[in-house]
C-alpha positions as CSV (number, residue, x, y, z in Angstrom):
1,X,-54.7,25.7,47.1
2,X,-56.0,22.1,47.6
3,X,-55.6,21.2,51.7
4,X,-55.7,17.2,52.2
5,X,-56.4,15.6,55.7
6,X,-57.2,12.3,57.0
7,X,-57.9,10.0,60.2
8,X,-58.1,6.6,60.9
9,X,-60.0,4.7,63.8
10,X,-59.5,0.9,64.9
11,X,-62.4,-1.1,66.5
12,X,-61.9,-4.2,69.0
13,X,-64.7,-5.6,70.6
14,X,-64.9,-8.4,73.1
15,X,-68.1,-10.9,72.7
16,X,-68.7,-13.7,74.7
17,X,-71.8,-14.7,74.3
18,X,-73.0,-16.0,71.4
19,X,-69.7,-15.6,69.7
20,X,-69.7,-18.5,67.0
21,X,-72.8,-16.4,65.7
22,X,-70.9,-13.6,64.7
23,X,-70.5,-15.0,61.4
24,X,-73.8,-15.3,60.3
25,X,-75.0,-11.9,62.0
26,X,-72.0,-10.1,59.8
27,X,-73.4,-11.8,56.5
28,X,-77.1,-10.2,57.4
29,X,-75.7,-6.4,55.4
30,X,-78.3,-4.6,55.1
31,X,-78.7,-4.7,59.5
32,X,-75.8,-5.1,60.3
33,X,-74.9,-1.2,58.3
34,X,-78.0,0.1,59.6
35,X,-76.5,-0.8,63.2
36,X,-73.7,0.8,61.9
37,X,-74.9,4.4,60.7
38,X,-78.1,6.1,61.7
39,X,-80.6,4.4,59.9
40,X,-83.0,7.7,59.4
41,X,-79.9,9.1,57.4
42,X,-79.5,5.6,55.1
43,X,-81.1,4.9,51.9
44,X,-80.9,1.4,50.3
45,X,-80.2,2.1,46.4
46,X,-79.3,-1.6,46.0
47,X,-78.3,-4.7,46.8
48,X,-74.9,-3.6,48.2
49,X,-75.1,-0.2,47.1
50,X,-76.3,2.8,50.3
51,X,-76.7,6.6,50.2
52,X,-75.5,8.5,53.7
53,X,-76.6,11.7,54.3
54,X,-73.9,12.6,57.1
55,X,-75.0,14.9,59.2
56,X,-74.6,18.6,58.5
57,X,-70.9,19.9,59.6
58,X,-70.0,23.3,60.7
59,X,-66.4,24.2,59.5
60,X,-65.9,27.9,61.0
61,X,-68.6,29.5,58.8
62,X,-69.4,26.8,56.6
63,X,-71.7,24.6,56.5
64,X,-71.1,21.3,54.6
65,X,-73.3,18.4,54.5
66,X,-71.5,15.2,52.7
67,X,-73.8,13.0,51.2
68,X,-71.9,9.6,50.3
69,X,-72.7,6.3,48.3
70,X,-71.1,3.1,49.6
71,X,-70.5,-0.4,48.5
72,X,-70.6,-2.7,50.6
73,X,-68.9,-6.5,50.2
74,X,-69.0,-9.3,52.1
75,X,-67.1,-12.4,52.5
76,X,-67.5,-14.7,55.1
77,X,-67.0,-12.9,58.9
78,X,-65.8,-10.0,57.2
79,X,-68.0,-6.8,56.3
80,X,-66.3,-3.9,54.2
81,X,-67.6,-0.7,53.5
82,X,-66.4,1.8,50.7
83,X,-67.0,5.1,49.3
84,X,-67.5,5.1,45.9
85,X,-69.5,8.7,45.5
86,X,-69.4,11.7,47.8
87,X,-70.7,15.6,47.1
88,X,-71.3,18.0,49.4
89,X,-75.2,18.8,49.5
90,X,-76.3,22.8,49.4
91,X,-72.5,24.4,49.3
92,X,-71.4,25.4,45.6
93,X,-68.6,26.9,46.9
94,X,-66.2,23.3,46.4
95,X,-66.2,22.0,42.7
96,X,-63.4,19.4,43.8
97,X,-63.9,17.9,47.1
98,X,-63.2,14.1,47.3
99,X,-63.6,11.6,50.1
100,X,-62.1,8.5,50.3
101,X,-63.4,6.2,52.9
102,X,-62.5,2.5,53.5
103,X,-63.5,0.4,56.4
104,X,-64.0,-3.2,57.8
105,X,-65.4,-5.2,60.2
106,X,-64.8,-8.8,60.6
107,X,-64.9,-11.5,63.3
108,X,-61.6,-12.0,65.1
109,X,-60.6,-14.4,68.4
110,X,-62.3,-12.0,70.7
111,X,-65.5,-10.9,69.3
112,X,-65.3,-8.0,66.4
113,X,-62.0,-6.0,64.8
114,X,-62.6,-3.0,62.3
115,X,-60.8,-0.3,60.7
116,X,-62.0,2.5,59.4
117,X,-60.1,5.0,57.3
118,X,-61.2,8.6,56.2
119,X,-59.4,11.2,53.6
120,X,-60.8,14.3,52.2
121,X,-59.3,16.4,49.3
122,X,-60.7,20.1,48.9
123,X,-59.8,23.2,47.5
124,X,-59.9,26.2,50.2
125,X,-62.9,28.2,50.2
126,X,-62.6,32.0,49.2
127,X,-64.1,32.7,52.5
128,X,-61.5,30.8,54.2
129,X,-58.4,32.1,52.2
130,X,-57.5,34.6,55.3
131,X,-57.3,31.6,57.3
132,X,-53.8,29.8,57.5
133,X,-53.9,26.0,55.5
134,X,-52.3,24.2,59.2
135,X,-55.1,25.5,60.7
136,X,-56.8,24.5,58.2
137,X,-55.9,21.3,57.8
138,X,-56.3,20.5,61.6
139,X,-59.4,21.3,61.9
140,X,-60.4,19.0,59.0
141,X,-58.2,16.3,60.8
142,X,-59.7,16.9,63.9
143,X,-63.5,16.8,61.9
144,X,-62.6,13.3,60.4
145,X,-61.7,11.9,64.2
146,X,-65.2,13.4,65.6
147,X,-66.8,11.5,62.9
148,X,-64.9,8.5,63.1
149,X,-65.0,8.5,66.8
150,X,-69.0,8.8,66.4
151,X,-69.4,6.0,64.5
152,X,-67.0,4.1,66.4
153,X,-68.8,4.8,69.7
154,X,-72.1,3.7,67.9
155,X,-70.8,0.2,66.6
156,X,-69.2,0.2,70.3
157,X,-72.8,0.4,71.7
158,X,-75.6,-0.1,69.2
159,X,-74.4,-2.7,67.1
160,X,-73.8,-5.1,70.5
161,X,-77.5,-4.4,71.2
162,X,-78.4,-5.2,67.9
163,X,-76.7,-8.7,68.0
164,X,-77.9,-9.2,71.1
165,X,-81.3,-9.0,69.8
166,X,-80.6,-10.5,66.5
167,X,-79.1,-13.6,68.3
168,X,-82.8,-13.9,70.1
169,X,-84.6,-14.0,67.7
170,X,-83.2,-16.7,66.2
C-alpha cells in the first residue's frame, strides 16, 4: 500500500530598511539558498543545481535520511526552488519513495512572500504494516509541517541577518 501526504507553508516578511535592495540580494543564489538551508548540509553541484542532505528523521522506528537535488531559477525578485531528485540515504527498505518539493520566494510590497510546498509518495514499510495508514499518513503530514516550519523559522530569522549584512557590505 502506497500512503501519500503533503504540507504547505507560506512566508511574509516585512523589510523596511533597505527594501529596494531586495532585488539584487534575491538574484545573489548561491547566498541567498545557503541563508535558506543549513549550509554544512549543502553541496553546490552546479550552477543552479544543490544537493541537501536533510537532516536524519525518526519515523516511529525508522530512520530515514532524504537526500535531495534542487534546481534553482531565478527571474528578477523572484527565487524558486525545486526538487528534481530525492532518495532516502542508508534505508533499503523503500524502493519507491518520491518527493515533490516546490517553493518560492520573491520581493512583494512589504519586504519578502514565499511558498513552499512538500509531498511524499511511499510504499509502507513491512515494519510498519501493523500500524494503521491514518496514522500513518498523519504522522508523515505532521513530519512535512516540522520541516517546513524549520525552514520557515530560519528564512524568518537567518536570512534577515543575512541581508542585513549583505546590504553592508555593499
Amino acid at each position: 500500500m502506497t500512503l501519500a501526504f503533503s504540507a504547505s507553508q507560506q512566508l511574509s516578511l516585512a523589510i523596511d530598511e533597505r527594501a529596494e535592495e531586495l532585488v539584487s540580494y534575491l538574484d545573489d543564489e548561491e547566498r541567498v539558498i545557503q541563508a535558506l538551508l543549513d549550509p554544512s548540509q549543502l553541496t553546490r553541484l552546479g550552477p543552479g543545481h544543490y544537493r541537501y542532505d536533510v537532516t536524519r528523521l525518526q519515523v516511529f522506528q525508522l530512520q530515514v535520511k532524504p537526500v535531495v537535488q534542487l534546481r534553482a531559477q531565478r527571474r528578477p525578485g523572484r527565487l524558486e526552488l525545486e526538487a528534481v531528485e530525492c532518495h532516502l540515504e542508508g534505508l533499503g527498505l523503500v524502493d519507491d519513495f518520491q518527493l515533490n518539493l516546490t517553493s518560492w520566494l520573491e520581493v512583494g510590497d512589504q519586504g519578502l512572500e514565499g511558498e513552499a510546498q512538500m509531498a511524499v509518495s511511499v510504499s509502507r514499510p513491512p515494519m510498519l504494516r501493523l500500524i494503521a495508514p491514518r496514522v500513518l499518513e498523519a504522522t508523515g503530514r505532521s513530519l512535512l509541517g516540522g520541516v517546513l516550519l524549520g525552514i520557515r523559522t530560519r528564512v524568518s530569522q537567518q536570512l534577515l541577518k543575512d541581508f542585513s549584512r549583505w546590504s553592508e557590505d555593499r
